[in-house]
Chimera marker file (.cmm) of the C-alpha trace (Angstrom):
<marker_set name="trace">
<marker id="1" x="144.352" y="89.100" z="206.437" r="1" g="1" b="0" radius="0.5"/>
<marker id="2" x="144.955" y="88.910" z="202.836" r="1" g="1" b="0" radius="0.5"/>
<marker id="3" x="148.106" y="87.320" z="201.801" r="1" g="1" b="0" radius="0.5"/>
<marker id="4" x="149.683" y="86.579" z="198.111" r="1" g="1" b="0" radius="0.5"/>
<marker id="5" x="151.567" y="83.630" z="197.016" r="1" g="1" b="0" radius="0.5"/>
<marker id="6" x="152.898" y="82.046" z="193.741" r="1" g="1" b="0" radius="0.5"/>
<marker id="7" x="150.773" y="78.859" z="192.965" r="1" g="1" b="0" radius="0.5"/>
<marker id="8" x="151.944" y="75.718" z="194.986" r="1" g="1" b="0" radius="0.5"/>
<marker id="9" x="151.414" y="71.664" z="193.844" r="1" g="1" b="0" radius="0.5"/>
<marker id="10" x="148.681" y="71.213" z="196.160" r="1" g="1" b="0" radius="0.5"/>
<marker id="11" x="146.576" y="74.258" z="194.999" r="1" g="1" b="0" radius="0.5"/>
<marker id="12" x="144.898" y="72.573" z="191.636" r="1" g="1" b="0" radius="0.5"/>
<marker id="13" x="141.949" y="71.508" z="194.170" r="1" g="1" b="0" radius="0.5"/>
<marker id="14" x="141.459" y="74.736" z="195.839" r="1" g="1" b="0" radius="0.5"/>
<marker id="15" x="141.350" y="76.031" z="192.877" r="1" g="1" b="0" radius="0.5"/>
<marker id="16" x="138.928" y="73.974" z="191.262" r="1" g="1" b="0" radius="0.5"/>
<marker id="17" x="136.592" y="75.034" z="194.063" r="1" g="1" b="0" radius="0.5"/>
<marker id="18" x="136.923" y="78.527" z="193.310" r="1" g="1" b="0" radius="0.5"/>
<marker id="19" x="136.517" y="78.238" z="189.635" r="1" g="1" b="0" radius="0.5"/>
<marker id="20" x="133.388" y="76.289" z="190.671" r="1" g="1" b="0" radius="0.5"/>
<marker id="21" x="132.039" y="79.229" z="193.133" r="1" g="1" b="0" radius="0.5"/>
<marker id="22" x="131.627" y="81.491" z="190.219" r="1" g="1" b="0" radius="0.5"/>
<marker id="23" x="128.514" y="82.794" z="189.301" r="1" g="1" b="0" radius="0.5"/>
<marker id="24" x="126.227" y="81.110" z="186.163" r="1" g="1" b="0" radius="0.5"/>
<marker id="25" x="128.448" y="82.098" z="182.683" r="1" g="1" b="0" radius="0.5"/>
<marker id="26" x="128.038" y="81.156" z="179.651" r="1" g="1" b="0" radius="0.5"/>
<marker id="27" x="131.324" y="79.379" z="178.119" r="1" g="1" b="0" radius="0.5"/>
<marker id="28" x="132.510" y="78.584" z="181.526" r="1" g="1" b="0" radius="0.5"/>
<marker id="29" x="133.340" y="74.878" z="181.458" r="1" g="1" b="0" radius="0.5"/>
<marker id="30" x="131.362" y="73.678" z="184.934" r="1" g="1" b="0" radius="0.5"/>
<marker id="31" x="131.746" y="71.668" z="187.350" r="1" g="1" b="0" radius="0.5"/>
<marker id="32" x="135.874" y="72.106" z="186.722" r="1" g="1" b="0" radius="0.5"/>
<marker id="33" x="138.476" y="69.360" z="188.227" r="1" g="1" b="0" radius="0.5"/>
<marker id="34" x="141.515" y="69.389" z="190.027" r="1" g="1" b="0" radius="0.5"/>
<marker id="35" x="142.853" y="66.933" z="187.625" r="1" g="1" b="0" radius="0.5"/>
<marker id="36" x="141.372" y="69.303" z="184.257" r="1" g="1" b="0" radius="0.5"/>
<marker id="37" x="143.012" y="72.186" z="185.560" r="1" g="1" b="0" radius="0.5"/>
<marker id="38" x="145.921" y="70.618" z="186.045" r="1" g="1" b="0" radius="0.5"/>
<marker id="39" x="146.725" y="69.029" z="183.068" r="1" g="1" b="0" radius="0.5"/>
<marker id="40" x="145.001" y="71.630" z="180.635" r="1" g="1" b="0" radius="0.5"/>
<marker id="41" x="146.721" y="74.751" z="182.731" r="1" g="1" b="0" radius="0.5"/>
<marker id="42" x="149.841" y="73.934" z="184.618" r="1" g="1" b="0" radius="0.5"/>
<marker id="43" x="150.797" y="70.783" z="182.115" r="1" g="1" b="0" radius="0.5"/>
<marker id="44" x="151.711" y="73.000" z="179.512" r="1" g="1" b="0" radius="0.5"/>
<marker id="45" x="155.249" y="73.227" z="179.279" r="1" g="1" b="0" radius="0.5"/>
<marker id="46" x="155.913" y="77.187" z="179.116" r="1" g="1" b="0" radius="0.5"/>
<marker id="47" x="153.883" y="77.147" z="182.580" r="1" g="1" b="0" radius="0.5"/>
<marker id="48" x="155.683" y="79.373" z="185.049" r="1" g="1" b="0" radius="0.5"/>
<marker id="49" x="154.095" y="78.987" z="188.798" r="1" g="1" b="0" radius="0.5"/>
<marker id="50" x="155.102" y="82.576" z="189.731" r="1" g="1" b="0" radius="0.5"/>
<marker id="51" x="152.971" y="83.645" z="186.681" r="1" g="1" b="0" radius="0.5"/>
<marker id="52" x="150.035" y="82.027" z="188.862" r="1" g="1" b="0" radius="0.5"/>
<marker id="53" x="149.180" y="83.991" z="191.881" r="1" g="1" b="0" radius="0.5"/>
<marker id="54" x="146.922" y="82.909" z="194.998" r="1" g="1" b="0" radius="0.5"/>
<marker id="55" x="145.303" y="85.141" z="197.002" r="1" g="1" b="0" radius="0.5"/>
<marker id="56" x="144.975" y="83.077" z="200.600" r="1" g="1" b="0" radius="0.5"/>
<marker id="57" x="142.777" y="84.210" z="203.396" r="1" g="1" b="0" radius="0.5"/>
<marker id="58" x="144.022" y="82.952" z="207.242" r="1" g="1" b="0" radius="0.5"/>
<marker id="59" x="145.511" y="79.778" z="204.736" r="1" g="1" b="0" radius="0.5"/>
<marker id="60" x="142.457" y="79.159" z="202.527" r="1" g="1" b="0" radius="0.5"/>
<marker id="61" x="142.827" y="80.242" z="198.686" r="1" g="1" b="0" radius="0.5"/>
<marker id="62" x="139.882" y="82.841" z="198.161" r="1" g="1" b="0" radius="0.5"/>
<marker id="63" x="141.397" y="83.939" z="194.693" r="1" g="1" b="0" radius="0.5"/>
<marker id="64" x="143.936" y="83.766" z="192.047" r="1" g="1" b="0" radius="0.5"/>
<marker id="65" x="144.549" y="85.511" z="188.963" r="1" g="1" b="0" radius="0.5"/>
<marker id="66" x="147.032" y="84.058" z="186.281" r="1" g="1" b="0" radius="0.5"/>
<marker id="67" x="149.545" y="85.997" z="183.917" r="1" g="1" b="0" radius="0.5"/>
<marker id="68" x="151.451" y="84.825" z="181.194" r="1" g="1" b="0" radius="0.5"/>
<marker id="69" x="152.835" y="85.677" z="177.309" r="1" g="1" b="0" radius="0.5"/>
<marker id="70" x="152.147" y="85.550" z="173.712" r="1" g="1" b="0" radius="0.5"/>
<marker id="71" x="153.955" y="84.251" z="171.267" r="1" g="1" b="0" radius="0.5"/>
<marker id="72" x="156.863" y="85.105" z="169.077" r="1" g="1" b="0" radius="0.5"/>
<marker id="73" x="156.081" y="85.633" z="165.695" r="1" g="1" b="0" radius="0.5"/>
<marker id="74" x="156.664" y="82.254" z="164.517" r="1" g="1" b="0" radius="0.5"/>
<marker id="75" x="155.048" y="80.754" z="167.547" r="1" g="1" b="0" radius="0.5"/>
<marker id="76" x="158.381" y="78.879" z="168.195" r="1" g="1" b="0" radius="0.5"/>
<marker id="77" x="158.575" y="80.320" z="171.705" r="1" g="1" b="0" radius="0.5"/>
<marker id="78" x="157.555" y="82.970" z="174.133" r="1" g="1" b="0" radius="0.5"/>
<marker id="79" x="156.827" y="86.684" z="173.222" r="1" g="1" b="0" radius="0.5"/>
<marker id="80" x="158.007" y="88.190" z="176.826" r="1" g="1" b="0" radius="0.5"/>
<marker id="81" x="156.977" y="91.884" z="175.232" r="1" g="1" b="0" radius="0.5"/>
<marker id="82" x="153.349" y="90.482" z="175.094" r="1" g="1" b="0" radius="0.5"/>
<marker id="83" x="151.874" y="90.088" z="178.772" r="1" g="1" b="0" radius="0.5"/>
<marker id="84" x="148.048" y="88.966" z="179.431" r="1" g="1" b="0" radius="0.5"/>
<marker id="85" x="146.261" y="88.369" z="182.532" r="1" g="1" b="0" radius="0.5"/>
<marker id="86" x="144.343" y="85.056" z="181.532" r="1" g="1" b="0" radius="0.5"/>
<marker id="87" x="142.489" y="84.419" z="184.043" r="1" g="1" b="0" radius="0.5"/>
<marker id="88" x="141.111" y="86.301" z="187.276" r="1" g="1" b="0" radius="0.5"/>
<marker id="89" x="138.689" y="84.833" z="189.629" r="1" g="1" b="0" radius="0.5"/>
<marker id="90" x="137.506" y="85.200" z="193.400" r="1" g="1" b="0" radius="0.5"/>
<marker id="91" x="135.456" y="82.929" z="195.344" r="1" g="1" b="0" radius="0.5"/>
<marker id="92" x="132.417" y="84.430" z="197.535" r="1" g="1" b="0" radius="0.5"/>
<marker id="93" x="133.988" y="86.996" z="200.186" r="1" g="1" b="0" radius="0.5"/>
<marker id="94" x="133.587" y="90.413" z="201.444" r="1" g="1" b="0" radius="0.5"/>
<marker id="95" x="136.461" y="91.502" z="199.977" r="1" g="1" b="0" radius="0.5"/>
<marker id="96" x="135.792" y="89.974" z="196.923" r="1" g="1" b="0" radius="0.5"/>
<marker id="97" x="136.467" y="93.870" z="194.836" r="1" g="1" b="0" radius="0.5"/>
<marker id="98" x="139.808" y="94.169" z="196.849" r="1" g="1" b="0" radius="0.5"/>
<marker id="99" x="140.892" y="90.843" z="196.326" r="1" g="1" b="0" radius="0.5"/>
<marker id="100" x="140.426" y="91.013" z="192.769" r="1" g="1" b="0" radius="0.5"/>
<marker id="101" x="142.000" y="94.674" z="191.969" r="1" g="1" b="0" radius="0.5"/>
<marker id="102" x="144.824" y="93.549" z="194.151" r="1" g="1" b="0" radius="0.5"/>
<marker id="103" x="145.489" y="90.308" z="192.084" r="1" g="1" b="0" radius="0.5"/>
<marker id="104" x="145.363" y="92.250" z="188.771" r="1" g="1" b="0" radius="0.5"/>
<marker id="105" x="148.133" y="94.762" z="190.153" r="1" g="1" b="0" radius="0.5"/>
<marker id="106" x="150.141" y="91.474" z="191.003" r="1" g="1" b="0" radius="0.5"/>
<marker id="107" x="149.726" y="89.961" z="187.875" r="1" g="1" b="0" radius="0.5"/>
<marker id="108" x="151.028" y="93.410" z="186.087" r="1" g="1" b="0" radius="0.5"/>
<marker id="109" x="153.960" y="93.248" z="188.137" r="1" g="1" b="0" radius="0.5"/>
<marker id="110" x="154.883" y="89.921" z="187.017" r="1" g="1" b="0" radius="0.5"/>
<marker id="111" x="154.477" y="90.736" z="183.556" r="1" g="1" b="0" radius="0.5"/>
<marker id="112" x="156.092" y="93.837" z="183.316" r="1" g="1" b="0" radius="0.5"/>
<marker id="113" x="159.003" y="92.113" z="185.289" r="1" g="1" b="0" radius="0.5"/>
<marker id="114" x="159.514" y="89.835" z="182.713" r="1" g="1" b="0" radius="0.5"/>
<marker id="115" x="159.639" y="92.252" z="179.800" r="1" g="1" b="0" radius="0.5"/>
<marker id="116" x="156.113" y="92.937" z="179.119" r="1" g="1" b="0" radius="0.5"/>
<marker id="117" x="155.277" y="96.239" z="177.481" r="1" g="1" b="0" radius="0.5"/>
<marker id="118" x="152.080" y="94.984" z="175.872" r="1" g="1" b="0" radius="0.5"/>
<marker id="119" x="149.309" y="94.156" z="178.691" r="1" g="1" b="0" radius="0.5"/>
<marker id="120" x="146.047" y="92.537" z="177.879" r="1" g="1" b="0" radius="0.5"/>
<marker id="121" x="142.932" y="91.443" z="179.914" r="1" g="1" b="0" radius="0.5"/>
<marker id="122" x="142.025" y="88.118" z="179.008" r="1" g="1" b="0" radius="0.5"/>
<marker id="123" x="143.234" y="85.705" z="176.214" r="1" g="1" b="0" radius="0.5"/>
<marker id="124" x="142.047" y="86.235" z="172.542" r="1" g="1" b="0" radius="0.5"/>
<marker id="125" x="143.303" y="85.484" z="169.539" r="1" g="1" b="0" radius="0.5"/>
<marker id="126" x="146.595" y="84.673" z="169.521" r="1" g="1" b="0" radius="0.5"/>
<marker id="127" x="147.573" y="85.652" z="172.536" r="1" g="1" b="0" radius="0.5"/>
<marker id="128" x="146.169" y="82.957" z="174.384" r="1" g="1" b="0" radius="0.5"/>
<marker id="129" x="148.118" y="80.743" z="176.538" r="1" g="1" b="0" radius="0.5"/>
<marker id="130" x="146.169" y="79.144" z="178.730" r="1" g="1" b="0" radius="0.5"/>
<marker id="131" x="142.562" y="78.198" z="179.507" r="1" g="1" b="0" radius="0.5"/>
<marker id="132" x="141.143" y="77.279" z="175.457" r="1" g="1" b="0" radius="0.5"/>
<marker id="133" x="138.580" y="74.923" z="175.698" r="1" g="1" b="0" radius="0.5"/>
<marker id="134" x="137.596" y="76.035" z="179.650" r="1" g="1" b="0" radius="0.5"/>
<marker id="135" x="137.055" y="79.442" z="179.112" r="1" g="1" b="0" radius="0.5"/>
<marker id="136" x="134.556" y="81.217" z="176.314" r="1" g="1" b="0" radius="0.5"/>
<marker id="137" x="135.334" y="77.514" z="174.094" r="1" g="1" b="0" radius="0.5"/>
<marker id="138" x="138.044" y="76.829" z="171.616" r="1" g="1" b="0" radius="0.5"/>
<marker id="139" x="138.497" y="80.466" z="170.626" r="1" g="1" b="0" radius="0.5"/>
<marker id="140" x="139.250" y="82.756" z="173.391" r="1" g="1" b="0" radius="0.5"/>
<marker id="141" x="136.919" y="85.620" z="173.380" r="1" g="1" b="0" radius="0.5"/>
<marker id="142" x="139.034" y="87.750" z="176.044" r="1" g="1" b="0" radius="0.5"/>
<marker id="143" x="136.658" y="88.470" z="178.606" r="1" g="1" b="0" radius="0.5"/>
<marker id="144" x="133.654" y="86.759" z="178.681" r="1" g="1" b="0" radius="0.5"/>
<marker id="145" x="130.541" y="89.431" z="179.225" r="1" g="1" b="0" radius="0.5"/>
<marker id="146" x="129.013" y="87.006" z="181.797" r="1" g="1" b="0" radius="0.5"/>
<marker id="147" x="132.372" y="87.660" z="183.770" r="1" g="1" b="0" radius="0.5"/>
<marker id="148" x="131.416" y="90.838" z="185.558" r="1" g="1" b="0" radius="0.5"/>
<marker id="149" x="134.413" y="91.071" z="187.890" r="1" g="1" b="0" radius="0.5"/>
<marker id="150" x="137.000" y="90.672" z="185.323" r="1" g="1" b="0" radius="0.5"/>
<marker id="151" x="135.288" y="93.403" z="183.362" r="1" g="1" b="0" radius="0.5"/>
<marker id="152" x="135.153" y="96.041" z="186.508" r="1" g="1" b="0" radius="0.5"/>
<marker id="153" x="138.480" y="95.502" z="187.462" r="1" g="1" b="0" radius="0.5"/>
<marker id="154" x="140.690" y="95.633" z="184.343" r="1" g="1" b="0" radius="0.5"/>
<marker id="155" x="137.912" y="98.304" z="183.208" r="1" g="1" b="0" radius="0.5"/>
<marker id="156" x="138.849" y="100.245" z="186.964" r="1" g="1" b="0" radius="0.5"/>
<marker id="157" x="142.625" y="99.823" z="185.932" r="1" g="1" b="0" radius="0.5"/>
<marker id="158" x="142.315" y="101.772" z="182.708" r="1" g="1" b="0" radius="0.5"/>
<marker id="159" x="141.911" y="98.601" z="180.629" r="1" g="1" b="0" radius="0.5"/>
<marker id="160" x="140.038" y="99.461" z="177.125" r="1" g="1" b="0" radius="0.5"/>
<marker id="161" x="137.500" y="97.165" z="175.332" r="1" g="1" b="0" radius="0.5"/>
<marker id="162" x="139.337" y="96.699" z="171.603" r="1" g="1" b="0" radius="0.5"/>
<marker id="163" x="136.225" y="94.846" z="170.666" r="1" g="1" b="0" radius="0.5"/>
<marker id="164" x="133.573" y="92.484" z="171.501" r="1" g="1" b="0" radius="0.5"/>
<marker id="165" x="131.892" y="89.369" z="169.426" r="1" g="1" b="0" radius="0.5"/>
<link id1="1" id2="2" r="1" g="1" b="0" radius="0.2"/>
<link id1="2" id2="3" r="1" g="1" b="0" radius="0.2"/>
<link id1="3" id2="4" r="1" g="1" b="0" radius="0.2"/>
<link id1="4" id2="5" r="1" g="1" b="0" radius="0.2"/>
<link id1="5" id2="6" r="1" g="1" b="0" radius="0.2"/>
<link id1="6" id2="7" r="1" g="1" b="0" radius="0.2"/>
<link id1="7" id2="8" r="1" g="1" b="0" radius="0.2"/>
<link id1="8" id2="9" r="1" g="1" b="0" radius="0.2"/>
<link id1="9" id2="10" r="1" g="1" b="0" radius="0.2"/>
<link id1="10" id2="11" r="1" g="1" b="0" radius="0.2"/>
<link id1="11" id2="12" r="1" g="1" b="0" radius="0.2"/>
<link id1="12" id2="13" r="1" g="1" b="0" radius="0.2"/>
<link id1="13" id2="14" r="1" g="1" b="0" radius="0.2"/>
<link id1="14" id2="15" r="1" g="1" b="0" radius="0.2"/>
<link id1="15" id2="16" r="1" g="1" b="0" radius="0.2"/>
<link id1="16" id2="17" r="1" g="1" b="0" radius="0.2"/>
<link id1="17" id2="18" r="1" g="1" b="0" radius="0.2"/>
<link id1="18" id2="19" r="1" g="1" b="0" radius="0.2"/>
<link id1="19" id2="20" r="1" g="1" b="0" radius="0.2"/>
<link id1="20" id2="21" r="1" g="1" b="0" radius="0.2"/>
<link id1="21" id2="22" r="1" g="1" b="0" radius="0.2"/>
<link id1="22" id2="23" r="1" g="1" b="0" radius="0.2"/>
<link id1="23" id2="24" r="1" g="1" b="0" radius="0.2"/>
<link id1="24" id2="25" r="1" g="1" b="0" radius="0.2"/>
<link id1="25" id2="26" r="1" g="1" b="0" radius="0.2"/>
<link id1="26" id2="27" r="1" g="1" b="0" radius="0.2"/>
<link id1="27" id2="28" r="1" g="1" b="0" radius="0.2"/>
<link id1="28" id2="29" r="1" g="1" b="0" radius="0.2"/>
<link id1="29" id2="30" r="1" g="1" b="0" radius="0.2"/>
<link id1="30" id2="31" r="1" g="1" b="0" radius="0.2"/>
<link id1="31" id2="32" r="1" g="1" b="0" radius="0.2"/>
<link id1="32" id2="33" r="1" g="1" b="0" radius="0.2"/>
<link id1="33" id2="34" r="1" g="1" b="0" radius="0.2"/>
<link id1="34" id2="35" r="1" g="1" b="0" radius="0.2"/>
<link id1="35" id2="36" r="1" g="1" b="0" radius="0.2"/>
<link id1="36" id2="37" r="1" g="1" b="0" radius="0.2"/>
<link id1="37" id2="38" r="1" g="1" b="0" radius="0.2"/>
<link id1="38" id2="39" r="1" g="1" b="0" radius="0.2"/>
<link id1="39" id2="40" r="1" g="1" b="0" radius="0.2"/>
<link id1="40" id2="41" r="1" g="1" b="0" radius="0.2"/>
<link id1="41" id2="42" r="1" g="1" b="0" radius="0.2"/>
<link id1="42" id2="43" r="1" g="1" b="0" radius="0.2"/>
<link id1="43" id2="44" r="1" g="1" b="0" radius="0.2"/>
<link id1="44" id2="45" r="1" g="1" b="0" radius="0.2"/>
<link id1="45" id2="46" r="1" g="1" b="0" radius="0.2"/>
<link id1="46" id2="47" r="1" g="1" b="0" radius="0.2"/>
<link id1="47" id2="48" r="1" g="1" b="0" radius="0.2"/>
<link id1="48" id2="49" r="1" g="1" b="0" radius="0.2"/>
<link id1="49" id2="50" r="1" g="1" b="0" radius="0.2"/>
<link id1="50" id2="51" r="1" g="1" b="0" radius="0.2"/>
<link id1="51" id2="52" r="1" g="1" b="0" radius="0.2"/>
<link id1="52" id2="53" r="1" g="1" b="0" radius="0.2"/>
<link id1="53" id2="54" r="1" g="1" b="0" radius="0.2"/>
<link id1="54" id2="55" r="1" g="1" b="0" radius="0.2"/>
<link id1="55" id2="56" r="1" g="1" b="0" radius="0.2"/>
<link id1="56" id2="57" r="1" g="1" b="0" radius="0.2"/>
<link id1="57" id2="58" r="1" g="1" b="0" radius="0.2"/>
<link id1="58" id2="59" r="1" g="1" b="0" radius="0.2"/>
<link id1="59" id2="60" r="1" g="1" b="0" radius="0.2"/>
<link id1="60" id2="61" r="1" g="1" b="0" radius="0.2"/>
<link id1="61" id2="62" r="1" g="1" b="0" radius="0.2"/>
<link id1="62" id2="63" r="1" g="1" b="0" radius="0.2"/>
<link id1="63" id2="64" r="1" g="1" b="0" radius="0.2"/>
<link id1="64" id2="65" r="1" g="1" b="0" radius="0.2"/>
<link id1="65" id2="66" r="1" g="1" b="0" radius="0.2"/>
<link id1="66" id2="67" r="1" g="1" b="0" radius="0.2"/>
<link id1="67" id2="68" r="1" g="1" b="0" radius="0.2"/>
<link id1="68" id2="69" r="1" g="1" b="0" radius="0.2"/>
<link id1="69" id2="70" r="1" g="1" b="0" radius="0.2"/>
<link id1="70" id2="71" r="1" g="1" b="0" radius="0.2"/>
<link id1="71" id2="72" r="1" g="1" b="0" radius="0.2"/>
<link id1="72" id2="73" r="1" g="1" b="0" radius="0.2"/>
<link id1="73" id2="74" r="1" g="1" b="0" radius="0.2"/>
<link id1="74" id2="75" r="1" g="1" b="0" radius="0.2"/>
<link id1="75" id2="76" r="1" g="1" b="0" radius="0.2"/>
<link id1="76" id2="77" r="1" g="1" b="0" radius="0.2"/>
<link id1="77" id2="78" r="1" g="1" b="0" radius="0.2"/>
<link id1="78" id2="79" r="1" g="1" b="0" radius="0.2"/>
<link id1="79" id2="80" r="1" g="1" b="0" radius="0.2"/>
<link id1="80" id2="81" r="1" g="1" b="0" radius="0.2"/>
<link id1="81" id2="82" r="1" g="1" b="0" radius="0.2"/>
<link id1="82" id2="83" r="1" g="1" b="0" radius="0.2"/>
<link id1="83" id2="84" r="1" g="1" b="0" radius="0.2"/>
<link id1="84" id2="85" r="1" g="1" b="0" radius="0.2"/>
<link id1="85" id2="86" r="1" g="1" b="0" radius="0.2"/>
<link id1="86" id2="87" r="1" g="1" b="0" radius="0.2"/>
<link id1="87" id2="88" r="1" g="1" b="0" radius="0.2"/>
<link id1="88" id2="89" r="1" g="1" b="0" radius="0.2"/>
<link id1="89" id2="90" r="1" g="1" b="0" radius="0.2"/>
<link id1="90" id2="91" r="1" g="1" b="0" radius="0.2"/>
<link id1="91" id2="92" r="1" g="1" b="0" radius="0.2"/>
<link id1="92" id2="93" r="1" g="1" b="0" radius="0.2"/>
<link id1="93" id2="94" r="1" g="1" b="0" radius="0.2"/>
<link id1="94" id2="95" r="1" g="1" b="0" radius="0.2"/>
<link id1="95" id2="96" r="1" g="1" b="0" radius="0.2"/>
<link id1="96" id2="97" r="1" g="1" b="0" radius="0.2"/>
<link id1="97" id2="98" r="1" g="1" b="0" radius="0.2"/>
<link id1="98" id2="99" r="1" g="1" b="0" radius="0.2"/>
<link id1="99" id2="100" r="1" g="1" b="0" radius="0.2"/>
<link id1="100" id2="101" r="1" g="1" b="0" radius="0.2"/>
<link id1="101" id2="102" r="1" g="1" b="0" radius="0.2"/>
<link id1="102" id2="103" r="1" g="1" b="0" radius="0.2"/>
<link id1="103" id2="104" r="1" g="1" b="0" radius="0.2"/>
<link id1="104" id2="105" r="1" g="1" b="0" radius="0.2"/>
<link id1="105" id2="106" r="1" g="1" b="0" radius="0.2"/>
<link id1="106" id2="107" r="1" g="1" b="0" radius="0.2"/>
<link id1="107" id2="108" r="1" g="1" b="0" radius="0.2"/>
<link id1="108" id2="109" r="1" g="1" b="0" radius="0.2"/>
<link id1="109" id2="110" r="1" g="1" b="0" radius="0.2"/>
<link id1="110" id2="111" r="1" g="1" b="0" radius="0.2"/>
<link id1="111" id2="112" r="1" g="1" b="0" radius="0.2"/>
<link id1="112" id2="113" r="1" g="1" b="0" radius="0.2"/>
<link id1="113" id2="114" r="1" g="1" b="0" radius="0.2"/>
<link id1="114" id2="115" r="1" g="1" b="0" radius="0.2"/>
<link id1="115" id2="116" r="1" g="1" b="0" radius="0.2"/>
<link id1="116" id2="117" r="1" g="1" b="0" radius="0.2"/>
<link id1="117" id2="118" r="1" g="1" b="0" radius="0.2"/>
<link id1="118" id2="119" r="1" g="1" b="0" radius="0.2"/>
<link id1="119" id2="120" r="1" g="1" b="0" radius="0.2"/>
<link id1="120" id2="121" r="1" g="1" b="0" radius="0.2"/>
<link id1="121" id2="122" r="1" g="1" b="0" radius="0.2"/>
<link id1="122" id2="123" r="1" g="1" b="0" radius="0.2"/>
<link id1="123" id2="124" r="1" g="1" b="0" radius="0.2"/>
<link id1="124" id2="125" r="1" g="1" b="0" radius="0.2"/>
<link id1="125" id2="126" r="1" g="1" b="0" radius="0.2"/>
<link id1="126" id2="127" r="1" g="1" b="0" radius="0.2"/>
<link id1="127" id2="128" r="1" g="1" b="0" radius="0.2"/>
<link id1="128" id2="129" r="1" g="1" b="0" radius="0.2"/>
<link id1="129" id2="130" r="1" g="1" b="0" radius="0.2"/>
<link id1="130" id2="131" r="1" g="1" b="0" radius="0.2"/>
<link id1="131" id2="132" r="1" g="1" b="0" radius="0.2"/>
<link id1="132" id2="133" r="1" g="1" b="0" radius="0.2"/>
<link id1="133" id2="134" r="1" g="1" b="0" radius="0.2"/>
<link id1="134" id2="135" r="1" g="1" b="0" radius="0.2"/>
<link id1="135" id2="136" r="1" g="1" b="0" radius="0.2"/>
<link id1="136" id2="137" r="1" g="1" b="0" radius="0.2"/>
<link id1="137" id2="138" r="1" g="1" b="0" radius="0.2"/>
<link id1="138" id2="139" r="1" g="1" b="0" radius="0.2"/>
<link id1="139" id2="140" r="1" g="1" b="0" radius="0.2"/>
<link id1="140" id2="141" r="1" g="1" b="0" radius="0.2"/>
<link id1="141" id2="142" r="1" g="1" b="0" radius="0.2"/>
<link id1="142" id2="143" r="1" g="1" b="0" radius="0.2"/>
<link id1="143" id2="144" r="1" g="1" b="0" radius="0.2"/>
<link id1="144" id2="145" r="1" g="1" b="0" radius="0.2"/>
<link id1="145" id2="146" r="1" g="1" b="0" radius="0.2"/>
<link id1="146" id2="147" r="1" g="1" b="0" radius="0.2"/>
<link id1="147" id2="148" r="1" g="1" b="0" radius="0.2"/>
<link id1="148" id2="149" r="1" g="1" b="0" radius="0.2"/>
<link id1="149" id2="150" r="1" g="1" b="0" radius="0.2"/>
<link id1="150" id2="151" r="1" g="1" b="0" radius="0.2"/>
<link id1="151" id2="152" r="1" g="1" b="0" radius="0.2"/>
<link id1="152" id2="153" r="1" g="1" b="0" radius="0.2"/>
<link id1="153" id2="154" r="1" g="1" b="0" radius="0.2"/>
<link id1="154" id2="155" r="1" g="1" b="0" radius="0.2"/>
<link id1="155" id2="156" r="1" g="1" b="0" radius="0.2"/>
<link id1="156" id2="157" r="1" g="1" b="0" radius="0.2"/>
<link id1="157" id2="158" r="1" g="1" b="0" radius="0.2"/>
<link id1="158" id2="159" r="1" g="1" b="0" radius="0.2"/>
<link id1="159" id2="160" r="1" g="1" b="0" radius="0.2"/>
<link id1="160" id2="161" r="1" g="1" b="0" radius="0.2"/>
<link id1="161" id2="162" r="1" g="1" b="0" radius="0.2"/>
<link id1="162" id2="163" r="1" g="1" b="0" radius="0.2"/>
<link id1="163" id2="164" r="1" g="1" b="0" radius="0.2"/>
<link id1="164" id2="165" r="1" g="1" b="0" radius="0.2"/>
</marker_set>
C-alpha cells in the first residue's frame, strides 16, 4: 500500500536512488548524491520538510514530489501567494502514474495551505527555489521535455504550457 509522509533526515539517500532511477534526460545532473541533495536542496535555509513529500511503498520511498514558494518582490523573503511544485519524480513501479498524480495533489495541498493562489509546475525564472544547477542547469527551464511524467501529470491536472525554450 501506498503511504505519504513529509521528508525525514534519513531520506537524502533514498532519494538519491530515485533521482538516479530516472530515465536518460538531458540537464539531469547524474549519478546524484545523498550528500548533493542534501546540501544543494534541504541546506537552504527557507527549506520546509513538510513542503517535501515521500511517497513510501511497504517502508521503501518509491517517490517524492517537492513544493515550495517564490519570492517577494524584493527577494528579501518568501512569496507564500506564489506556490510551485519543483520537483516530481517516481522510481520504476507499477503504479508509477498513480503515484505521481497522487504526489502532485499533495503537493497542491501544501501550497494552497500555506497561502498559495499562484500554482506552477516546475521552477523557472524566478520562481525557482530549489534544484538550479541539478535540474535543466543554472536557469530553470520548468519542466524539462525529457521529463515525460512531470509533463503528463501536471498536463492531466489542467496545468498549461506558458512557454517552452
Amino acid at each position: 500500500m501506498i503511504e505519504f509522509r513529509p521528508f525525514r533526515n534519513d531520506d537524502p539517500p533514498a532519494l538519491a536512488e530515485i533521482w538516479s532511477s530516472q530515465p536518460p534526460m538531458r540537464a539531469l545532473l547524474q549519478p546524484l548524491s545523498a550528500y548533493v541533495l542534501d546540501r544543494l536542496v534541504m541546506g537552504k535555509p527557507y527549506f520546509d520538510r513538510s513542503g517535501l513529500i515521500v511517497a513510501t511503498d511497504a517502508g521503501q520511498p518509491v517517490g517524492f514530489v517537492h513544493g515550495g514558494f517564490g519570492p517577494s518582490e524584493d527577494g528579501s523573503k518568501l512569496d507564500h501567494s506564489i506556490g510551485v511544485t519543483c520537483m516530481l519524480m517516481v522510481g520504476p513501479h507499477p503504479q508509477r502514474e498513480d503515484i505521481a498524480r497522487d504526489l502532485l495533489q499533495r503537493s497542491e495541498q501544501y501550497l494552497m495551505e500555506r497561502g498559495a493562489t499562484t500554482l506552477h509546475g516546475g521552477g523557472v525564472r524566478y520562481v525557482a527555489p530549489f534544484y538550479q544547477g541539478l535540474y535543466g542547469g543554472s536557469a530553470m527551464p520548468g519542466v524539462l521535455d525529457d521529463d515525460k511524467l512531470f509533463i503528463t501529470t501536471c498536463r492531466a491536472a489542467g496545468y498549461e504550457i506558458i512557454g517552452t525554450r
